[in-house]
C-alpha positions as CSV (number, residue, x, y, z in Angstrom):
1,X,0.0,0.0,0.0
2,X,2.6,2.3,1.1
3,X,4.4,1.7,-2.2
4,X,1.4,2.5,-4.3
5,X,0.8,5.6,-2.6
6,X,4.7,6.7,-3.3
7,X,3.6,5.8,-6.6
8,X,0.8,8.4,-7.1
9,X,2.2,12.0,-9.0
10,X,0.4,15.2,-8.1
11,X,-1.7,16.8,-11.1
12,X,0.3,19.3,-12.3
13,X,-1.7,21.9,-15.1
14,X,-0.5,21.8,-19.0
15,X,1.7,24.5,-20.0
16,X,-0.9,25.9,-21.8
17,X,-3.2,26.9,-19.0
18,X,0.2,28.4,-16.1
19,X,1.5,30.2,-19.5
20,X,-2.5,32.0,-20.3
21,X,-3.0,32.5,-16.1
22,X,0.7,34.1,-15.9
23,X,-0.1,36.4,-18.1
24,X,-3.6,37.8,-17.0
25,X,-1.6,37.7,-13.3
26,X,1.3,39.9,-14.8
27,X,-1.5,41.9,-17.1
28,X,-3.8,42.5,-13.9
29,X,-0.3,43.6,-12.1
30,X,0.6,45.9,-14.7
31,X,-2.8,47.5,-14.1
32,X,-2.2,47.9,-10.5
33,X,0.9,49.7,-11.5
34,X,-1.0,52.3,-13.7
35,X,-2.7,53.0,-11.0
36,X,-0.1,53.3,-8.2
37,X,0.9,57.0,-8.0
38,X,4.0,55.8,-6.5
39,X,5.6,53.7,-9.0
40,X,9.9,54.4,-8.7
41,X,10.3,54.9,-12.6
42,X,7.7,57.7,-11.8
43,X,9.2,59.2,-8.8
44,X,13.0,58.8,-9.9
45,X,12.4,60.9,-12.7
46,X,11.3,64.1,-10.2
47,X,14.4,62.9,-8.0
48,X,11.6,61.9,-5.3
49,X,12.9,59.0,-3.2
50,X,9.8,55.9,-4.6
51,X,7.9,55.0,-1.5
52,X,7.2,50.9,-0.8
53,X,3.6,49.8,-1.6
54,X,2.5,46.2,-0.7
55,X,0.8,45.7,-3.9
56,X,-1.0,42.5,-2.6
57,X,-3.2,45.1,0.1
58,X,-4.0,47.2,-3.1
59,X,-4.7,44.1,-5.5
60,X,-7.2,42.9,-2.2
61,X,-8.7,46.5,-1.9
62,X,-9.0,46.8,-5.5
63,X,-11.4,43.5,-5.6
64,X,-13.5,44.4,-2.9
65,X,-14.5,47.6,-4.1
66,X,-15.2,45.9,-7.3
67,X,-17.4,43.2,-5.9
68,X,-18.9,45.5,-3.7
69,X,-20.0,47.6,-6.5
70,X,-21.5,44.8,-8.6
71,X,-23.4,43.6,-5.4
72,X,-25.1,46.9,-4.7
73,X,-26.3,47.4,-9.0
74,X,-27.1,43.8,-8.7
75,X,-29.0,44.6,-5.6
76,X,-30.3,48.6,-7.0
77,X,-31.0,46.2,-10.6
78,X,-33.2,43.7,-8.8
79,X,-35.4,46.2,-6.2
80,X,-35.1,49.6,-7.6
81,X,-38.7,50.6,-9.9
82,X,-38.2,52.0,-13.0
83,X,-41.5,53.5,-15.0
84,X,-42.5,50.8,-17.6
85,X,-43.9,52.4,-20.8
86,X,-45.4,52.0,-24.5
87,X,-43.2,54.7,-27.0
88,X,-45.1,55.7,-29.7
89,X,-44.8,58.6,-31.9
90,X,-47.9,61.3,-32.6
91,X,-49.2,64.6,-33.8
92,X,-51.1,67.4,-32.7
93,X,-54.2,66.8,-34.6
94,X,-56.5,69.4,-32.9
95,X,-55.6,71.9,-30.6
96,X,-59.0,71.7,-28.3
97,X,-60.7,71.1,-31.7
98,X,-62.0,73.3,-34.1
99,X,-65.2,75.1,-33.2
100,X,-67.1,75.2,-36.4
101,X,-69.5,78.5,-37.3
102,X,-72.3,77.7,-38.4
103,X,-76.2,79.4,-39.2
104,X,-79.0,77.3,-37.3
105,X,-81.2,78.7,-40.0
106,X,-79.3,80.0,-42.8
107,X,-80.5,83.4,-44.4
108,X,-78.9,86.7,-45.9
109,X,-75.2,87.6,-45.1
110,X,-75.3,91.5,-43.7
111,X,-71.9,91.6,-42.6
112,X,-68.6,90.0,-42.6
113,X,-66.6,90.9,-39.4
114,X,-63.9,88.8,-39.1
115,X,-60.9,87.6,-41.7
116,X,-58.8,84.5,-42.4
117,X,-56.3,84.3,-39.1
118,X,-57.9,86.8,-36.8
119,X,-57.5,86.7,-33.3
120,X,-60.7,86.3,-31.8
121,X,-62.3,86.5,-28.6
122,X,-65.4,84.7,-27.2
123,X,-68.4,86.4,-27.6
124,X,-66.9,88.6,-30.4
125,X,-69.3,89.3,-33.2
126,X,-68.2,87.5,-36.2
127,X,-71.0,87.7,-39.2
128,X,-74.0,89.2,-39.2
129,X,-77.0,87.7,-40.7
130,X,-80.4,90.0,-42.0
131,X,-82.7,89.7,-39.1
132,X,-85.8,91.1,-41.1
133,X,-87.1,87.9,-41.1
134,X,-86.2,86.3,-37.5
135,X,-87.3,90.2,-36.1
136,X,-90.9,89.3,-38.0
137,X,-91.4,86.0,-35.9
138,X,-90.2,86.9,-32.4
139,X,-92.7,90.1,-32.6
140,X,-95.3,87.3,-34.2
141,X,-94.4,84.9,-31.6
142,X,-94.7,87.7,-28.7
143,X,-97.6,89.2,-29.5
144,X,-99.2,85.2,-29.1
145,X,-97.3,84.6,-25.4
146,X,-98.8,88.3,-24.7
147,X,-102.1,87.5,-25.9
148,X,-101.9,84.1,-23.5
149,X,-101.0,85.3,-20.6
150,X,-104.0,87.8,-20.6
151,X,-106.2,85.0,-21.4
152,X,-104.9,83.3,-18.4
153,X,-104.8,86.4,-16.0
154,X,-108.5,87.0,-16.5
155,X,-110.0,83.4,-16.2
156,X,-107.7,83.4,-13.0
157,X,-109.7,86.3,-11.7
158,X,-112.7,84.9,-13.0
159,X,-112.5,81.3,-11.3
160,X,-111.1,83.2,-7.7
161,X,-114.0,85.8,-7.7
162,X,-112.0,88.8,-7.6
163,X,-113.3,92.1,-8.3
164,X,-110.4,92.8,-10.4
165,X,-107.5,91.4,-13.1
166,X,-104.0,91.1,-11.8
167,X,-101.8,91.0,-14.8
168,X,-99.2,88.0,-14.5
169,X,-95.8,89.0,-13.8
170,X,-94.6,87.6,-17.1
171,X,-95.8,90.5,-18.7
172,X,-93.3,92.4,-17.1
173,X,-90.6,91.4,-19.3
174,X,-92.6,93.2,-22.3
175,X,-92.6,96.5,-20.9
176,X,-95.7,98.7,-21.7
177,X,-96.2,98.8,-25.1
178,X,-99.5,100.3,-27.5
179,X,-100.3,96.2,-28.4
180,X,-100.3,94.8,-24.7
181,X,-102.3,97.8,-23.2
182,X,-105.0,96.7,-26.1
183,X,-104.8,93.0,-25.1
184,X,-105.1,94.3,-21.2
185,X,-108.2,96.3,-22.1
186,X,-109.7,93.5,-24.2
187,X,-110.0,90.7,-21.6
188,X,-111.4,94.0,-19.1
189,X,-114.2,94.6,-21.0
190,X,-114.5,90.5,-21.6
191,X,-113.9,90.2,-17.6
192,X,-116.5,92.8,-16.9
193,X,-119.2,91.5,-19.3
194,X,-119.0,88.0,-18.5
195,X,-119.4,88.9,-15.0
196,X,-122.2,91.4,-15.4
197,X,-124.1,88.4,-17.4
198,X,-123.7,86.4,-14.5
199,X,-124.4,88.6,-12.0
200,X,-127.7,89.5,-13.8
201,X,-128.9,85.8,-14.2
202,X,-128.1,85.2,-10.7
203,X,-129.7,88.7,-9.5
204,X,-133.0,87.9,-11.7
205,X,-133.6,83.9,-10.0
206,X,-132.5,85.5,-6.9
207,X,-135.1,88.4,-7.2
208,X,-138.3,85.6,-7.6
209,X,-136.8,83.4,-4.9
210,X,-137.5,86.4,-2.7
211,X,-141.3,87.0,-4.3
212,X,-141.9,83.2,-3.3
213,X,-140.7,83.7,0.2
214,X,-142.8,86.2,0.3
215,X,-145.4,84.2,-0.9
216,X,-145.1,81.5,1.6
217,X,-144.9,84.1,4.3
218,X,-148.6,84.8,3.3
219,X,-149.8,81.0,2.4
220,X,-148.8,81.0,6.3
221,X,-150.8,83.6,7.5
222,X,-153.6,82.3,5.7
223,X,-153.2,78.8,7.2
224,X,-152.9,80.0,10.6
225,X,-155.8,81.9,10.2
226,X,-158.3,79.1,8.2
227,X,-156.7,76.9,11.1
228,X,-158.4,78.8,13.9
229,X,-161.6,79.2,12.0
230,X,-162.1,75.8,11.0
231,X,-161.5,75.1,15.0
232,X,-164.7,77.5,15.2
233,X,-166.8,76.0,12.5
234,X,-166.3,72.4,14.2
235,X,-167.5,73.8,17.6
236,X,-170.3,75.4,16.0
237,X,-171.3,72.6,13.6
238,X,-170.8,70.0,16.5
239,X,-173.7,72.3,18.6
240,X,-176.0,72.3,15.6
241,X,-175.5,76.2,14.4
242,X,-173.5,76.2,11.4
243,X,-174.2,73.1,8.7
244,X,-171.8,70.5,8.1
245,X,-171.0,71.6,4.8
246,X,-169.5,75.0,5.7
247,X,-166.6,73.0,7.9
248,X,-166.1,71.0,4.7
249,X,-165.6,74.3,2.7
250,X,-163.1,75.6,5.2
251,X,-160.8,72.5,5.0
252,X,-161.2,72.4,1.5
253,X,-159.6,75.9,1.4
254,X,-156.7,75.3,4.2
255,X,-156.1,72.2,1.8
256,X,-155.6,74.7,-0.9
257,X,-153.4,76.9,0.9
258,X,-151.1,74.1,2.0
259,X,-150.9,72.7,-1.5
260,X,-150.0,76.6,-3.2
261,X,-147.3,76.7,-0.4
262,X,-145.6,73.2,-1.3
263,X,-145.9,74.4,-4.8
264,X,-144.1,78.3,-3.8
265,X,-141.4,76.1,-1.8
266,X,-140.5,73.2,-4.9
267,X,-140.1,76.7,-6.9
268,X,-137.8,78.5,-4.6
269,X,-136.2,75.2,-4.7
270,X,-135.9,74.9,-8.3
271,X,-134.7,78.6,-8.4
272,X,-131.7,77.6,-6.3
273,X,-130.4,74.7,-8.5
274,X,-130.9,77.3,-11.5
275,X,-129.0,79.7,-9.4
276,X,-126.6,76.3,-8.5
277,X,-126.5,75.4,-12.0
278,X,-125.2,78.8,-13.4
279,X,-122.2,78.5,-10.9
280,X,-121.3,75.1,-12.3
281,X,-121.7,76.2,-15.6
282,X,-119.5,79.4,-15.5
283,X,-117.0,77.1,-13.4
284,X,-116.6,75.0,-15.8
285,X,-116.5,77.3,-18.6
286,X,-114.0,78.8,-16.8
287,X,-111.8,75.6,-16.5
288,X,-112.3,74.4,-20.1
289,X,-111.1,77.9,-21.4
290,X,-108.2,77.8,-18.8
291,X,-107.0,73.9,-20.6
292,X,-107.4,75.5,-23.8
293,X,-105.1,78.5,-22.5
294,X,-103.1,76.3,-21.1
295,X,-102.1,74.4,-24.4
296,X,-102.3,77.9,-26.2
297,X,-99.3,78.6,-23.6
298,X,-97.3,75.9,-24.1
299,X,-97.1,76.1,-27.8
300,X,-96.5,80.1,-27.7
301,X,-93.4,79.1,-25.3
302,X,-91.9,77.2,-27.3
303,X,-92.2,78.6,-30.4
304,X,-91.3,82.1,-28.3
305,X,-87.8,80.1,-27.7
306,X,-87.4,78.9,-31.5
307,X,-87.6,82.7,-32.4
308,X,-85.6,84.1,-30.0
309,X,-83.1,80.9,-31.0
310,X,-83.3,81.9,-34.4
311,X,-83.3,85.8,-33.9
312,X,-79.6,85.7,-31.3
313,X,-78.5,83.4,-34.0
314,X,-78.4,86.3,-36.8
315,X,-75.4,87.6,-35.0
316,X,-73.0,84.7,-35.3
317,X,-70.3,85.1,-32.2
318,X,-67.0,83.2,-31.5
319,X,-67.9,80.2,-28.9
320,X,-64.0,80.3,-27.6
321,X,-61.1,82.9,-27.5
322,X,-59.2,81.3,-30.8
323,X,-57.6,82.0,-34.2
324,X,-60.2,82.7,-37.7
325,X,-59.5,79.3,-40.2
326,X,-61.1,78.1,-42.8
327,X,-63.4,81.1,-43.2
328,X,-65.9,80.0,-46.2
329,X,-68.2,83.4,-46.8
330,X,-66.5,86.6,-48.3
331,X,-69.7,87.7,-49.8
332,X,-72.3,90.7,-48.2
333,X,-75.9,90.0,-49.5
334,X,-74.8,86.1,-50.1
335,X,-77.3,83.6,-49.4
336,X,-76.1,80.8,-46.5
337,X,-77.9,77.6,-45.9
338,X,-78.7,76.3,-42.5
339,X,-75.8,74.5,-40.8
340,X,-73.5,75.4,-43.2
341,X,-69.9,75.8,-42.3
342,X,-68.7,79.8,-42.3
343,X,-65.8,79.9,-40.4
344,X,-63.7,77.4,-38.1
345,X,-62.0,78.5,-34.6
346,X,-58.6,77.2,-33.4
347,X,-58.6,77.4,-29.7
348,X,-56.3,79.6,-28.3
349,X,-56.5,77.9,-24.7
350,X,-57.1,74.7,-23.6
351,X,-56.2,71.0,-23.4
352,X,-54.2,70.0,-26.3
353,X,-55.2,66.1,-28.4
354,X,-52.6,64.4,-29.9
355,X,-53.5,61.4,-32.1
356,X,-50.9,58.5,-32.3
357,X,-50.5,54.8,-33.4
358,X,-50.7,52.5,-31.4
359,X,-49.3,48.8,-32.8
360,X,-50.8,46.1,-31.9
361,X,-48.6,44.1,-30.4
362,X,-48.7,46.6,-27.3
363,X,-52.4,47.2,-27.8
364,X,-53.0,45.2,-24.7
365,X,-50.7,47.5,-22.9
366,X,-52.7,51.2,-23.7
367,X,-56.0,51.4,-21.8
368,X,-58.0,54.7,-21.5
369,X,-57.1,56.8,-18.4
370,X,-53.7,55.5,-18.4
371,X,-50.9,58.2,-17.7
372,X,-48.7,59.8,-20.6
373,X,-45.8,61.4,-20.9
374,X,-45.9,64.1,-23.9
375,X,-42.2,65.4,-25.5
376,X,-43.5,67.8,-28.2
377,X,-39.8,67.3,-29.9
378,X,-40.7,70.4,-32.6
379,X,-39.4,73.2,-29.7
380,X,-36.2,73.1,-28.2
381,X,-35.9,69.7,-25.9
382,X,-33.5,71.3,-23.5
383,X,-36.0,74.0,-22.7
384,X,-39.7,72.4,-22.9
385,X,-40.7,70.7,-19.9
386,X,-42.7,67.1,-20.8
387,X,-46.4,67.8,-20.4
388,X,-48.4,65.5,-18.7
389,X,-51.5,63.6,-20.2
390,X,-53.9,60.9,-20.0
391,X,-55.4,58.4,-22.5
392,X,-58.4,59.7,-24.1
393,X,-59.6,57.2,-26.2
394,X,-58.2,54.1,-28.0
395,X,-59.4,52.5,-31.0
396,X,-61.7,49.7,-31.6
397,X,-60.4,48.0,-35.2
398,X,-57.3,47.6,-35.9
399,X,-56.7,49.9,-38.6
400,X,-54.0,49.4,-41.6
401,X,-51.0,51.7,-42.8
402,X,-51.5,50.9,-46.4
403,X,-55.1,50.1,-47.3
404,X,-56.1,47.5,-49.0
405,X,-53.1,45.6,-48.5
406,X,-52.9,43.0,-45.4
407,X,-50.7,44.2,-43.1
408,X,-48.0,42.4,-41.5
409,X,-49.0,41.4,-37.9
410,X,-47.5,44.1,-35.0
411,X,-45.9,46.2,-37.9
412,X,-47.6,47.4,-40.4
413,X,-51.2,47.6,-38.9
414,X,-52.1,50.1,-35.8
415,X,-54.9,51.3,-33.5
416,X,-56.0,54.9,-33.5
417,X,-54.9,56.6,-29.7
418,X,-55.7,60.0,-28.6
419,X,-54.2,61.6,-25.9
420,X,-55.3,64.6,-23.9
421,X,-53.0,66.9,-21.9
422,X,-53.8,67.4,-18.2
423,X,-54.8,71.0,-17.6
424,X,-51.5,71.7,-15.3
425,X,-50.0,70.5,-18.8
426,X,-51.3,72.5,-21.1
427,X,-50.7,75.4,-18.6
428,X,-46.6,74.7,-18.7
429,X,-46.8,74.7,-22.9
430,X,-49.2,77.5,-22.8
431,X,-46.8,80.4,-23.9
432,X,-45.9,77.8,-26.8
433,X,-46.8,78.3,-30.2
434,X,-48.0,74.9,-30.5
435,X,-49.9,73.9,-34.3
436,X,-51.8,71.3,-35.9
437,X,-49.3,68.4,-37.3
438,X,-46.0,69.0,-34.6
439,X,-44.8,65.8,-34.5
440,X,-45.2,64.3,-30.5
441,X,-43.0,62.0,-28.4
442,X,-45.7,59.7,-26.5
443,X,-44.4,57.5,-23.9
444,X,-47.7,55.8,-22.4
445,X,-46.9,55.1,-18.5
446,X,-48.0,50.9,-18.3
447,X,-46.2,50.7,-14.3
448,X,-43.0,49.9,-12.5
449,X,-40.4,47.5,-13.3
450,X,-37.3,46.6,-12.4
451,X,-33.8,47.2,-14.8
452,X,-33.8,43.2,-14.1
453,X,-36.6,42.6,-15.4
454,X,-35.9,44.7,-18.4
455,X,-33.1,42.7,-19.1
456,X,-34.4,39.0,-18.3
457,X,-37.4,39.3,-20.7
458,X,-36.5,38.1,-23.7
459,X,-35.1,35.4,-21.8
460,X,-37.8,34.6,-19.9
461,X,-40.0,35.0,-23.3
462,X,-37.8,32.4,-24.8
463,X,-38.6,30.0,-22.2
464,X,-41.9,30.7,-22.1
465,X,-42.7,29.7,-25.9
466,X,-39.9,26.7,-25.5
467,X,-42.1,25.3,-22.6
468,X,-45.3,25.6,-24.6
């Protein structure tokens, strides 16, 4: 045994391998040496006396930091968040879009304020349109409201018993003009004749309900007074002085009173259900009228609003504070159709759209609300802040780059993005000239990841198709 262990020979490397480690060991000392600000060759040439350096101590130092500094980025690579994001490029397509001008009901150009790149502001006239014919219906459609509300005033008074008309408050607005003053005095005289007719029908049934209470108070008299005398003409016939027959007379005439009096009271009593019946008729006169009134009302409203409408719409004003485009009428006296385009308004304020491609192999990645990051790269970079924004709206269908050719999947076809700037972004770009087509650096924020993970996914993509 002890011979066959003599036997055994240490390993020893080939020649190969000590020559190639040698030389990294004498390469890695060399660079050492560059660093060492002490080397003697260095220091002999200034006559400075080379000071002794363990250069094992530096070569340990050296490592350490080195491996220290790969821990901590292997650490900050693994935990730190970085902002995860979609990269697109865009355009300003609209800058708050374009407020179209436009006549609700066409008509007769009478003047042409405004010209082609004017600076606007919002409720600045911009075109006149001839109100002769917009004038004709608001004073048409007035002068029905007016005649309404008169209508209803009066049946009002009417139905509550008052002595007098008060006007409705709505009139107010008209002022006191020659054609309400007429209406006013119309329903007066109609408010004091219909109640005159009443009162006179009323007075009249009234006037013989008191002639039959009269005539009952008589028919009483006389039955109190046949009463007692046919009690005399029964003590007088029962002792034999007056005949038989003259009781029979006297009862036959109390008889005759009491039947004229029933009669006088079913009169006075049919007097008061005419005098009943003449209230319920007015009354409901009175209510029918007011549902006709009513209706009349609501239709004079509304067509009161459709002339007004179209009579404020005969001066055609700027909806925002913006820039003239587009203006389409040049002619006084021209004819315009209804909702025809005049003029278009640039926005001079406002939130800003940008409209970018989106491909869809990172569709899945863009959803609407998500935060953007907006680099209009047309202005100086170094000077213009990025300008926050949001996902507006992301398209349905995937749309193609050249149409009617089949585009290559995740290249060559897209989906339609816009993107709206916050308003404390539009505010830092707001002294910026910024115009319809700048080309736009869109980086859509999709979360936090780490520079790991950046790194490891096309690996870990690999692996997960190979494992499929």
């Amino acid at each position: 045994m002890a011979q066959e262990l003599d036997s055994l020979q240490p390993v020893t490397p080939s020649k190969g391998v000590l020559a190639l480690v040698r030389r990294a060991d004498h390469r890695f000392d060399q660079w050492i040496q560059g660093w060492n600000p002490y080397r003697p060759e260095r220091l002999m040439s200034r006559d400075i006396e080379p000071m002794r350096i363990d250069e094992q101590v530096v070569k340990v130092k050296v490592t350490r930091f080195i491996m220290i500094a790969a821990t901590l980025f292997f650490i900050w690579a693994c935990v730190a968040p970085l902002d995860g994001g979609v990269t697109m490029q865009g355009n300003v397509t609209v800058a708050g879009y374009r407020k179209a001008i436009q006549s609700a009901s066409g008509g007769v150009v009478q003047a042409i304020l405004i010209h082609e790149g004017e600076k606007v502001k919002a409720g600045q006239v911009l075109i006149r349109v001839n109100p002769l014919t917009a004038d004709a219906n608001l004073a048409g459609a007035e002068s029905d409201y007016v005649d309404v509300l008169v209508r209803e005033s009066r049946l009002r008074a009417l139905s509550t018993g008052a002595s007098s008309i008060s006007w409705a408050p709505e009139l107010e607005q008209f002022g006191h003009n020659r054609q309400i003053e007429d209406a006013k005095a119309f329903q007066v005289r109609l408010f004091n004749a219909r109640r005159n007719v009443q009162a006179q029908q009323i007075a009249g049934l009234r006037e013989q309900s008191a002639g039959l209470n009269a005539a009952i108070v008589s028919h009483q008299v006389q039955l109190r007074t046949l009463g007692q005398e046919l009690d005399n003409t029964r003590r007088l016939a029962k002792d034999g002085f007056v005949p038989q027959a003259q009781v029979n007379q006297t009862e036959r005439t109390k008889a005759d009173q009491d039947a004229a009096m029933a009669s006088t009271r079913s009169q006075i009593g049919s007097i008061q259900a005419q005098i009943a019946g003449l209230d319920a008729a007015f009354a409901k006169e009175i209510s029918d009228e007011a549902a006709t009134v009513q209706k009349s009302r609501e239709a004079a409203v509304a067509k009161l609003q459709a002339a007004k409408f179209d009579q404020s719409n005969t001066a055609l004003r700027a909806p925002v504070d913006g820039t003239i485009v587009n203006l389409q009428v040049y002619t006084v006296g021209g004819v315009i159709g209804a909702g025809t385009v005049l003029a278009e308004i640039v926005p001079s304020h406002g939130k800003l759209v940008v409209e970018t491609q989106v491909p869809s192999k990172s569709i899945d990645k863009v959803k609407v609300g998500l935060p953007v990051s907006l680099r209009f790269s047309a202005f100086n970079t170094s000077t213009t802040p990025m300008v926050d924004g949001r996902v507006l709206n992301v398209g349905v269908d995937r749309l193609k780059s050249v149409p009617g050719q089949e585009p290559k999947p995740g290249q060559d076809d897209f989906y339609l993005a816009q993107i709206e700037t916050t308003e404390e972004g539009a505010k830092k770009i707001a002294d910026l000239k910024v115009q319809t087509g700048m080309p736009v650096d869109v980086i859509v924020k999709t979360g936090e990841r780490t520079f790991m993970s950046y790194l490891l996914k096309p690996l870990t993509d690999k692996f997960a198709l190979a494992f499929k």
